[in-house]
N, CA, C, O and CB atoms as a CASP TS submission, in Angstrom:
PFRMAT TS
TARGET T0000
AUTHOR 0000-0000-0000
METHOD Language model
MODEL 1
PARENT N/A
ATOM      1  N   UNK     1     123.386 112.268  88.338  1.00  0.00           N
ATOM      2  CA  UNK     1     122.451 111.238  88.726  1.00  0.00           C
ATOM      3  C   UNK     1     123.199 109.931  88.952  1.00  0.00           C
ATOM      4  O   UNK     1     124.300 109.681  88.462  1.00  0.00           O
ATOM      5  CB  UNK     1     121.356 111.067  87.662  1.00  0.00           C
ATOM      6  N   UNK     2     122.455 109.075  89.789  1.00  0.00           N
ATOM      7  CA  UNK     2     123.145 107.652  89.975  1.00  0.00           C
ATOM      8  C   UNK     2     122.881 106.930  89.426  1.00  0.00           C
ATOM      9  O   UNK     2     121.842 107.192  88.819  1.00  0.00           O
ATOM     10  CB  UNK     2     123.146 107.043  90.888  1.00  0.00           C
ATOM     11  N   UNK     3     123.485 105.464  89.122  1.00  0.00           N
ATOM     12  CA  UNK     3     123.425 104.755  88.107  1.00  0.00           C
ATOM     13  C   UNK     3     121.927 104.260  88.716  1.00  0.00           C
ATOM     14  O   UNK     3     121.148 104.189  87.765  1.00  0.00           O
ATOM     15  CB  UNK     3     124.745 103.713  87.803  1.00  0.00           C
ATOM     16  N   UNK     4     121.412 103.974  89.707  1.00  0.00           N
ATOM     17  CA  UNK     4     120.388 103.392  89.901  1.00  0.00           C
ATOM     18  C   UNK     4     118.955 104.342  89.361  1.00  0.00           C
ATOM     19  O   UNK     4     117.892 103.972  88.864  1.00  0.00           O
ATOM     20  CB  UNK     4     120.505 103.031  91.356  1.00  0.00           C
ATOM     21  N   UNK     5     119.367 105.403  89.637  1.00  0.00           N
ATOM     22  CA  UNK     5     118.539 106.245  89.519  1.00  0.00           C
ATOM     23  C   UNK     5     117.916 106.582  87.902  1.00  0.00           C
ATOM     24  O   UNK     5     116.814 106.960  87.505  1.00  0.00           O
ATOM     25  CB  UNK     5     119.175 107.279  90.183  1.00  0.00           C
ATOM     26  N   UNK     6     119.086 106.274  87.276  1.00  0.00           N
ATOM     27  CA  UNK     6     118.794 105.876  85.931  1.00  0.00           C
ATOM     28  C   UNK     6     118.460 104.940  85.522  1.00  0.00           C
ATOM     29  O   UNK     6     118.057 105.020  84.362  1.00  0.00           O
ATOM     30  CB  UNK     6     119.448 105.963  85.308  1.00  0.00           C
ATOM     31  N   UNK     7     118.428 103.789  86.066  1.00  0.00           N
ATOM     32  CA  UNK     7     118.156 102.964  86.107  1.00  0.00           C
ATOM     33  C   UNK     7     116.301 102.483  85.788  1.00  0.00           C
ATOM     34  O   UNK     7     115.742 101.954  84.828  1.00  0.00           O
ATOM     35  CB  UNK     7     118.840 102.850  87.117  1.00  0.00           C
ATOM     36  N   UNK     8     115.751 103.053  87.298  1.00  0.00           N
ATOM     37  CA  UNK     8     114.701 103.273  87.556  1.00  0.00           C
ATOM     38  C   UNK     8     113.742 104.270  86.397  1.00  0.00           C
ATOM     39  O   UNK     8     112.666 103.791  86.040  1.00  0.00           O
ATOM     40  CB  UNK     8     114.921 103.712  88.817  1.00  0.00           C
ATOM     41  N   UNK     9     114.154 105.622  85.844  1.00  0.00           N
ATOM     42  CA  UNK     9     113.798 106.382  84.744  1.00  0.00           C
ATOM     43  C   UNK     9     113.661 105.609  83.426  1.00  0.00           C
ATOM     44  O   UNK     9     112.600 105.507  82.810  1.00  0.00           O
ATOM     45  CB  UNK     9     114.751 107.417  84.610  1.00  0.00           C
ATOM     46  N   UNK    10     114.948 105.022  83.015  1.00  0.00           N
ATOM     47  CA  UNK    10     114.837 103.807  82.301  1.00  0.00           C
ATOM     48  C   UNK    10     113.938 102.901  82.445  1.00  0.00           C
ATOM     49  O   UNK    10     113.381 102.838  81.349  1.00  0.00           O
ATOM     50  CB  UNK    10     115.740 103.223  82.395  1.00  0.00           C
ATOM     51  N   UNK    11     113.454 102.146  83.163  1.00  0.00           N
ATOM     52  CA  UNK    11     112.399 101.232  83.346  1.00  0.00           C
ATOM     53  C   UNK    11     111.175 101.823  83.139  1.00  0.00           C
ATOM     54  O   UNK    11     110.504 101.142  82.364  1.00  0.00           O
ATOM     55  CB  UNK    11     112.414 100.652  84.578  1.00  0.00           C
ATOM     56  N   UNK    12     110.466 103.078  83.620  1.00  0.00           N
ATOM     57  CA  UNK    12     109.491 103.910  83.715  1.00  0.00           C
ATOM     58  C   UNK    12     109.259 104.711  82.119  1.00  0.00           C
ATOM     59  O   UNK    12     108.179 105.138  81.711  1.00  0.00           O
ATOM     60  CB  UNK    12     109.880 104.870  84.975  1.00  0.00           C
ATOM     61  N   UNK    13     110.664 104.774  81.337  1.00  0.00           N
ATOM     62  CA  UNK    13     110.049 105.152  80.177  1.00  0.00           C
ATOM     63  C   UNK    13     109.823 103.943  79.062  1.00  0.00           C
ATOM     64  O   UNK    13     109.341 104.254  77.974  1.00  0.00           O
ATOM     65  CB  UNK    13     110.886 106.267  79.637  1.00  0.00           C
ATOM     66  N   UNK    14     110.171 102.569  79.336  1.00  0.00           N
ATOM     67  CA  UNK    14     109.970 101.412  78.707  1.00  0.00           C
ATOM     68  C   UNK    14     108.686 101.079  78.639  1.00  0.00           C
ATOM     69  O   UNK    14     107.958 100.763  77.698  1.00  0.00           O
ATOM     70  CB  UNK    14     110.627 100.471  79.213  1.00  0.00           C
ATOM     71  N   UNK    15     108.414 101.274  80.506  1.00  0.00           N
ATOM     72  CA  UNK    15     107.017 100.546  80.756  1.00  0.00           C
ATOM     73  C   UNK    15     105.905 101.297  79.929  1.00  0.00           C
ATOM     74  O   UNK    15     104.894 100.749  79.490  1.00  0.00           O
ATOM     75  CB  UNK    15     106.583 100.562  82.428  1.00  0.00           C
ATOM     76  N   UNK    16     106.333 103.051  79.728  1.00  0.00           N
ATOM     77  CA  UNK    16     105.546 103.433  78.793  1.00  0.00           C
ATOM     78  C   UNK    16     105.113 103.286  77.754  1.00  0.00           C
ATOM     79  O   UNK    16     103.919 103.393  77.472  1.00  0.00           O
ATOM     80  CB  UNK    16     105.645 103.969  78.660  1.00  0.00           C
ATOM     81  N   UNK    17     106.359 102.908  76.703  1.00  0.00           N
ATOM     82  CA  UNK    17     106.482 102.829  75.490  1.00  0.00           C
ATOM     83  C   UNK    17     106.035 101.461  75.145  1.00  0.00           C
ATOM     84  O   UNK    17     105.863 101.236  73.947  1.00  0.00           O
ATOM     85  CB  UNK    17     107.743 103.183  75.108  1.00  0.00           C
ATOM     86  N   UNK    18     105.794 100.397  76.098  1.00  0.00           N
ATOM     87  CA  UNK    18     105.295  98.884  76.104  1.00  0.00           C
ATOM     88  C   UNK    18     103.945  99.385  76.216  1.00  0.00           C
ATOM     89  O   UNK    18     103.418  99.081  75.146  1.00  0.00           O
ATOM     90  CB  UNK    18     105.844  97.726  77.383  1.00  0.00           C
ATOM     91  N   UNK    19     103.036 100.035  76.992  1.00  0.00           N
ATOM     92  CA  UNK    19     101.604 100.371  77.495  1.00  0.00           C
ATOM     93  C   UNK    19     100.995 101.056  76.523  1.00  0.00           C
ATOM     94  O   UNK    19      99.800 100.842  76.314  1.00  0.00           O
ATOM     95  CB  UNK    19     101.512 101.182  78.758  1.00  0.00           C
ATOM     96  N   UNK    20     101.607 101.864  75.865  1.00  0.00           N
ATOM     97  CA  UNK    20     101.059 102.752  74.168  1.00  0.00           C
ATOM     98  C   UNK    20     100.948 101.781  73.320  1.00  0.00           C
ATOM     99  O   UNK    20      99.946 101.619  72.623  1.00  0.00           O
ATOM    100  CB  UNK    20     102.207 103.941  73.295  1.00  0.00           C
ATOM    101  N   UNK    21     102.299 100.802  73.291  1.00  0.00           N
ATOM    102  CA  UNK    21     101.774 100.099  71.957  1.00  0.00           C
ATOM    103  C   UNK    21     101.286  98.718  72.385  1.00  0.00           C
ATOM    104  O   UNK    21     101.553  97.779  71.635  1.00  0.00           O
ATOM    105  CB  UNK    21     102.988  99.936  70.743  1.00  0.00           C
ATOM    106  N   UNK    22     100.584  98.481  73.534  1.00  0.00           N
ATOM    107  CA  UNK    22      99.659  97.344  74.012  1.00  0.00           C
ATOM    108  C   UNK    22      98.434  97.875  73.543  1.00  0.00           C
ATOM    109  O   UNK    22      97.688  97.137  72.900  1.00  0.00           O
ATOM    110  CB  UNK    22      99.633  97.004  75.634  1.00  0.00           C
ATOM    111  N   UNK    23      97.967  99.623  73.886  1.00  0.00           N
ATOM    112  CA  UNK    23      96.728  99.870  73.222  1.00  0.00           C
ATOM    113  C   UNK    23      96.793 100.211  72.161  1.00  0.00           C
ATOM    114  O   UNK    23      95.644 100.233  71.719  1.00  0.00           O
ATOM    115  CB  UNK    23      96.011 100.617  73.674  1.00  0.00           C
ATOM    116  N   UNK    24      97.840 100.665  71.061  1.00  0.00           N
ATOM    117  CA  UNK    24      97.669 100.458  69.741  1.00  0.00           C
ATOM    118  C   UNK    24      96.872  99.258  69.074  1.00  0.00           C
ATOM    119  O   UNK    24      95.863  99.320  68.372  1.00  0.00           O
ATOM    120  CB  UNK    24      98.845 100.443  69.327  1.00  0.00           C
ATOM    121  N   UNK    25      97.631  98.100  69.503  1.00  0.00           N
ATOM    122  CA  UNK    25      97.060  97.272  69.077  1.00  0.00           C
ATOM    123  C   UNK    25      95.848  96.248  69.766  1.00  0.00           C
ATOM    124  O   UNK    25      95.755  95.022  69.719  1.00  0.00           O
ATOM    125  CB  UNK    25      97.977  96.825  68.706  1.00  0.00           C
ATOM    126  N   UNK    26      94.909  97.337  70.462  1.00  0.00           N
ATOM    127  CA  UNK    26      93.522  97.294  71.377  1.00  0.00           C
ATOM    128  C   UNK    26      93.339  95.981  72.046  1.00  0.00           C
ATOM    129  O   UNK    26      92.294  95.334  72.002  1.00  0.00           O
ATOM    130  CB  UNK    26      92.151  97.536  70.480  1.00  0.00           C
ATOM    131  N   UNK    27      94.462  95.617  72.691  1.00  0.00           N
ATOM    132  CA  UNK    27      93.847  93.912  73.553  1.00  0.00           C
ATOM    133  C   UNK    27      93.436  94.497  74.196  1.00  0.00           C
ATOM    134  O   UNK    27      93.832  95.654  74.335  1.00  0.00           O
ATOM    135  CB  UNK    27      94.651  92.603  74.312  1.00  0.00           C
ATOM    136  N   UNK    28      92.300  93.913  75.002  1.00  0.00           N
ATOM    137  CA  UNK    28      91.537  93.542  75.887  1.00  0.00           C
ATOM    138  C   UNK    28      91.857  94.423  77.582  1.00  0.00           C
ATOM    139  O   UNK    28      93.024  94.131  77.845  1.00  0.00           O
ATOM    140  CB  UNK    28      91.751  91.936  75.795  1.00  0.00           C
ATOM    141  N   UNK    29      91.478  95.027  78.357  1.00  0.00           N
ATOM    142  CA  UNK    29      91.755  95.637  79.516  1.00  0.00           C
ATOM    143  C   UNK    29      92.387  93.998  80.270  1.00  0.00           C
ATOM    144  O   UNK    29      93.481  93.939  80.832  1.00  0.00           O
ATOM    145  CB  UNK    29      90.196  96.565  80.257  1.00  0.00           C
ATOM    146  N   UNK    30      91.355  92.669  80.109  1.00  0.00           N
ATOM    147  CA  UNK    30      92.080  91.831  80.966  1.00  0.00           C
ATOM    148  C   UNK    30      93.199  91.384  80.638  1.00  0.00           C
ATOM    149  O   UNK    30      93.985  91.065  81.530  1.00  0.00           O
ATOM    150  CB  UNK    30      91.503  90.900  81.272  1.00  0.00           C
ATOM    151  N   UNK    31      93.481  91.277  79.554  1.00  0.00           N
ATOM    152  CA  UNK    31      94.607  91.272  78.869  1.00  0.00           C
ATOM    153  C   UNK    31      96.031  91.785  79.342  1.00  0.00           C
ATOM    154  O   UNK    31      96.958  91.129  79.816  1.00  0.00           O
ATOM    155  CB  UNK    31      94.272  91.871  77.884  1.00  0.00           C
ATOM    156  N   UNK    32      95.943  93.179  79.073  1.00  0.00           N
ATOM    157  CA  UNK    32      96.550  93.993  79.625  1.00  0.00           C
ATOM    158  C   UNK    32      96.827  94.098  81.032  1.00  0.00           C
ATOM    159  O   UNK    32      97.907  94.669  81.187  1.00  0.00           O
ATOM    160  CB  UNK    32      96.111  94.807  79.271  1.00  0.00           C
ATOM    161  N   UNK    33      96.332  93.805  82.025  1.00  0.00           N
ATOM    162  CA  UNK    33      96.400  93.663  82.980  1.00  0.00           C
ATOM    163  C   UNK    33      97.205  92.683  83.346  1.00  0.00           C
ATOM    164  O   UNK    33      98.209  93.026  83.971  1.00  0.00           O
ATOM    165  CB  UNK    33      95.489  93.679  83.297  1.00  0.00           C
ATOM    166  N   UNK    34      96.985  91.112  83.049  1.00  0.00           N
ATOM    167  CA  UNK    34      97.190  89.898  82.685  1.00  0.00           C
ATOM    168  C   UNK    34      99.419  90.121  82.515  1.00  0.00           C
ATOM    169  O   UNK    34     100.322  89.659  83.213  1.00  0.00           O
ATOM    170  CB  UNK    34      95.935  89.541  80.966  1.00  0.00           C
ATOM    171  N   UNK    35      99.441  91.039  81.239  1.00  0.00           N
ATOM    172  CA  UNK    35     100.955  91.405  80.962  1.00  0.00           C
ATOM    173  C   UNK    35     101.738  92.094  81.817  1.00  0.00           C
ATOM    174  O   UNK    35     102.875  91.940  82.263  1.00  0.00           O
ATOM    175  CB  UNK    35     101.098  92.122  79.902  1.00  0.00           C
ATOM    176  N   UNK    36     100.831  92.931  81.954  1.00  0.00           N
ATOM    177  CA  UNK    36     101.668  94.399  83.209  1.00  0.00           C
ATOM    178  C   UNK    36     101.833  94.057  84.462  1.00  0.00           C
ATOM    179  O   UNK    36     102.396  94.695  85.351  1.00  0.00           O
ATOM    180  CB  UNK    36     100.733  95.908  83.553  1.00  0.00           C
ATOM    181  N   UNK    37     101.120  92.614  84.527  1.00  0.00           N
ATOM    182  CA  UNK    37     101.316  92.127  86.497  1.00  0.00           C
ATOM    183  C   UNK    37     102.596  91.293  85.837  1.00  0.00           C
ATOM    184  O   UNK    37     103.712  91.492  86.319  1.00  0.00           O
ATOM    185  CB  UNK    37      99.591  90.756  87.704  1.00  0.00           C
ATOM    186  N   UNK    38     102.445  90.423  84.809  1.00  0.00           N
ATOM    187  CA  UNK    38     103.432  89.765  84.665  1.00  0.00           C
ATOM    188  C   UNK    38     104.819  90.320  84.819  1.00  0.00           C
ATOM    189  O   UNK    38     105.733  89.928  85.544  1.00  0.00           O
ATOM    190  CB  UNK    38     103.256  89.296  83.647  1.00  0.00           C
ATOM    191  N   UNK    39     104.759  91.524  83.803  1.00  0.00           N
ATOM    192  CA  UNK    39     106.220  91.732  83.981  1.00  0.00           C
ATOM    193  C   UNK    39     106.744  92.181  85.056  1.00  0.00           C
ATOM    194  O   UNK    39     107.952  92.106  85.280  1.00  0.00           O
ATOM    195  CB  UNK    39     106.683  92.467  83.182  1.00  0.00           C
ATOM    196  N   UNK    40     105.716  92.813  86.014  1.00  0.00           N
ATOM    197  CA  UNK    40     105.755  93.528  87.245  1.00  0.00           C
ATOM    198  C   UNK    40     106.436  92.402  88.091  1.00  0.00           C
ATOM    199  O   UNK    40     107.611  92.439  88.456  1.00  0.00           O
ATOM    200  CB  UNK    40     104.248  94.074  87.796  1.00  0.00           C
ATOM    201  N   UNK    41     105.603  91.461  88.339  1.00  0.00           N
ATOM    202  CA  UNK    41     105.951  90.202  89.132  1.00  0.00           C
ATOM    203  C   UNK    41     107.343  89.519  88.685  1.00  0.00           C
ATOM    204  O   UNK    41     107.770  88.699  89.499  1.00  0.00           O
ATOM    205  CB  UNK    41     104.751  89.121  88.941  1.00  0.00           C
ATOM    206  N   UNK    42     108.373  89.785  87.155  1.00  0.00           N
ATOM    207  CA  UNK    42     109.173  89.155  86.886  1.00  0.00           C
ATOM    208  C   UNK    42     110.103  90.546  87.092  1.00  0.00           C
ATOM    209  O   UNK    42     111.297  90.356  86.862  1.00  0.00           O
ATOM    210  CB  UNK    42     108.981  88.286  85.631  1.00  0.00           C
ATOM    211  N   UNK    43     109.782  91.745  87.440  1.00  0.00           N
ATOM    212  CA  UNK    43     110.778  92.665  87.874  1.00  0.00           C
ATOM    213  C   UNK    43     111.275  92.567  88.797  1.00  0.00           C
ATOM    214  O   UNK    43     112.491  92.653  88.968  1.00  0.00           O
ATOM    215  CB  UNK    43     110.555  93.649  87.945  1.00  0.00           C
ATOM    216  N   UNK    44     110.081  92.273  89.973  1.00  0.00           N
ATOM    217  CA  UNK    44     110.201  92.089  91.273  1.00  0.00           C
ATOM    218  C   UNK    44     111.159  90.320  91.871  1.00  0.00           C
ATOM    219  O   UNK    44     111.486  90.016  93.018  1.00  0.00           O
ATOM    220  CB  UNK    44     108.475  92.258  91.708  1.00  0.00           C
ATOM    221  N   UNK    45     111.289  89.780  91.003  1.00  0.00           N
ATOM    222  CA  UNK    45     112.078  88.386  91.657  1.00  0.00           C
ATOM    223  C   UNK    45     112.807  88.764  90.589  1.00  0.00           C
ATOM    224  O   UNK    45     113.598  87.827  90.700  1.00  0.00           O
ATOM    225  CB  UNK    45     111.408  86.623  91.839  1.00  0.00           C
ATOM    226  N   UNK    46     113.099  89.191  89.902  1.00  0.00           N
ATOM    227  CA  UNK    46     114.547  89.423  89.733  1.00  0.00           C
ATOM    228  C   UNK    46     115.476  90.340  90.591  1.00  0.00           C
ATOM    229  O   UNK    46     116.682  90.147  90.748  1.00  0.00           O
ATOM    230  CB  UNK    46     114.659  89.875  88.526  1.00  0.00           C
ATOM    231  N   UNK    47     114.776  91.327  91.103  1.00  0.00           N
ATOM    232  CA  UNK    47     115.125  92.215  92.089  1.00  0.00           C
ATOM    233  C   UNK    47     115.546  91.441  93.377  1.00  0.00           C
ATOM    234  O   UNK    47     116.613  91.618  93.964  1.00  0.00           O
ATOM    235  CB  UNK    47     113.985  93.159  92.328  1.00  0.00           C
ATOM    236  N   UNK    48     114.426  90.432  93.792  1.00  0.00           N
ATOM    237  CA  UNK    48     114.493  89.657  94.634  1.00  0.00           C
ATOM    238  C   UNK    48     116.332  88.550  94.681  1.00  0.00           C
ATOM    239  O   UNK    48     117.240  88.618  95.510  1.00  0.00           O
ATOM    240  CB  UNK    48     113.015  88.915  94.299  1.00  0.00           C
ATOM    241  N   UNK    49     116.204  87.664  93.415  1.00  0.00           N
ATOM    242  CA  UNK    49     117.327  87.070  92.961  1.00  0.00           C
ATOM    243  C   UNK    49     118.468  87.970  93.102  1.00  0.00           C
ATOM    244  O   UNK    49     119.437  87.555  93.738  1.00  0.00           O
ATOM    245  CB  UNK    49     117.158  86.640  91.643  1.00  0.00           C
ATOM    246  N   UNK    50     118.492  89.102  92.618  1.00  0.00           N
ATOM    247  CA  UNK    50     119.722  89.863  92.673  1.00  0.00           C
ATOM    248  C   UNK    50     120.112  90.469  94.059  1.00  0.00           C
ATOM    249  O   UNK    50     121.256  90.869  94.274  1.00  0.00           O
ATOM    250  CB  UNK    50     119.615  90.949  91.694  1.00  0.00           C
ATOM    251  N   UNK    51     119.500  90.501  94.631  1.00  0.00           N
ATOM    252  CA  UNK    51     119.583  91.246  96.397  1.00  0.00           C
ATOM    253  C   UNK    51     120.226  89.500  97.099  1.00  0.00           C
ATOM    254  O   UNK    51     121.073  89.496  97.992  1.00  0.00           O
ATOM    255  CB  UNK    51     117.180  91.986  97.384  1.00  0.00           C
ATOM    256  N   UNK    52     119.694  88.259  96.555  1.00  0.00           N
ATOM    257  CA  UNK    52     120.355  87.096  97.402  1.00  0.00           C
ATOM    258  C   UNK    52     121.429  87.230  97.082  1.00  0.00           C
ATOM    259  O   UNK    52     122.242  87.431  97.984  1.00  0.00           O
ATOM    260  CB  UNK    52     120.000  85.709  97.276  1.00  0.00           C
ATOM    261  N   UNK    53     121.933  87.179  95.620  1.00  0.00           N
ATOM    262  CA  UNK    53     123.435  86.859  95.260  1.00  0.00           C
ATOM    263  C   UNK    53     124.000  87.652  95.702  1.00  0.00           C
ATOM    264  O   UNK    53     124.940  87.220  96.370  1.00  0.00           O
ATOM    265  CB  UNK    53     123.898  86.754  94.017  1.00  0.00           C
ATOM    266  N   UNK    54     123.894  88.983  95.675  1.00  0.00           N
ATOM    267  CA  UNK    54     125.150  90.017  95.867  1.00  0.00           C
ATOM    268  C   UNK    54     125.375  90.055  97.429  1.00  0.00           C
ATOM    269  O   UNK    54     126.489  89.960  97.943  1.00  0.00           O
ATOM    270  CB  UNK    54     124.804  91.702  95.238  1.00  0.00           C
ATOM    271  N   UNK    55     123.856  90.249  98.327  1.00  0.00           N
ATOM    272  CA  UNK    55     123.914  90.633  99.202  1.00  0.00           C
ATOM    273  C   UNK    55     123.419  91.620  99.627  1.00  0.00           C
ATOM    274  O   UNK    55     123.711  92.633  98.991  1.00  0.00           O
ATOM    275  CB  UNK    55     124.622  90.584  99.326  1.00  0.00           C
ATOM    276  N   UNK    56     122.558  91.791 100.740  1.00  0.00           N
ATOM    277  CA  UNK    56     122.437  93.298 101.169  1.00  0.00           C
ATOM    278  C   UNK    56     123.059  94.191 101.674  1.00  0.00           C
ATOM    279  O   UNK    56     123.439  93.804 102.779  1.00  0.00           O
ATOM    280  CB  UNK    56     121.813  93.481 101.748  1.00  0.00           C
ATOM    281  N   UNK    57     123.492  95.551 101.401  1.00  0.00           N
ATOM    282  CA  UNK    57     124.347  96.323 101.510  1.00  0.00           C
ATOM    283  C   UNK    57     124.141  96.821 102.492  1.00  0.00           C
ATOM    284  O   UNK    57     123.057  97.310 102.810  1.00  0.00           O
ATOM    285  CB  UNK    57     124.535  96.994 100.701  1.00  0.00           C
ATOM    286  N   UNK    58     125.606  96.784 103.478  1.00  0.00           N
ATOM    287  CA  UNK    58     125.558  97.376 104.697  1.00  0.00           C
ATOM    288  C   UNK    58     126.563  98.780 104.891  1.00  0.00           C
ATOM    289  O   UNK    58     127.615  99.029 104.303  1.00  0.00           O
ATOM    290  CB  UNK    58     125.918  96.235 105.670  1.00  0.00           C
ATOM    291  N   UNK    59     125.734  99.720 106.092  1.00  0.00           N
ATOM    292  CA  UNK    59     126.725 100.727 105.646  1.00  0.00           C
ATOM    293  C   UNK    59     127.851 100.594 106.417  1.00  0.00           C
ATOM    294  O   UNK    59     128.076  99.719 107.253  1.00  0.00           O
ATOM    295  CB  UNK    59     126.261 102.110 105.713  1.00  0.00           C
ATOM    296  N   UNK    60     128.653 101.655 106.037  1.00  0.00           N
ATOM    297  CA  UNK    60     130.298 101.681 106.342  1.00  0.00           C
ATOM    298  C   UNK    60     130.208 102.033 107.914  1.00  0.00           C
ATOM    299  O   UNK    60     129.873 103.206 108.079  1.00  0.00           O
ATOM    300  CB  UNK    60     131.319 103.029 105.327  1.00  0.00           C
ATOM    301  N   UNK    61     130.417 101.332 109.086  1.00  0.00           N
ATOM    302  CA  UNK    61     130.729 102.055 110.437  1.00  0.00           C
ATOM    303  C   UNK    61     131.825 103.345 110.307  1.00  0.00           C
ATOM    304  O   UNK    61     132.867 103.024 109.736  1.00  0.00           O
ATOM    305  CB  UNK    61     131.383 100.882 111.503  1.00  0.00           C
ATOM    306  N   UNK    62     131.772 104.247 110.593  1.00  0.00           N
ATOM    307  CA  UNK    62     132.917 105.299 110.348  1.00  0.00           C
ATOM    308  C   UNK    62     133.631 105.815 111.935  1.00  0.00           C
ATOM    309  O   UNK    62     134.546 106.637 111.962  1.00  0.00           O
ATOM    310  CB  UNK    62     132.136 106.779 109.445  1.00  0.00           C
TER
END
């Protein structure tokens, strides 16, 4: 597997293990909602931030 690819699995079993114990401790559906856009929205501009600095990857002409 690729590092990204693990990457991505990694994130997907976090987001789980964050979403079980949001309803353990029973907040609110708006609540919840309220968190899961958040972090969603702070995944996504970081994704964003990291694609300016490095650059977008171009492929190799061969």
């Amino acid at each position: 597997m690729k590092n990204h690819e693990i990457m991505i699995i990694g994130i997907m079993i976090v987001g789980m293990v964050f979403y079980n114990i949001m309803l353990t401790f029973e907040l609110p559906e708006s609540m919840m909602g309220w968190v899961l856009s958040d972090i969603i929205l702070t995944l996504y501009l970081s994704y964003l931030i990291d694609t300016f600095i490095r650059g977008s990857r171009k492929p190799k002409m061969s």
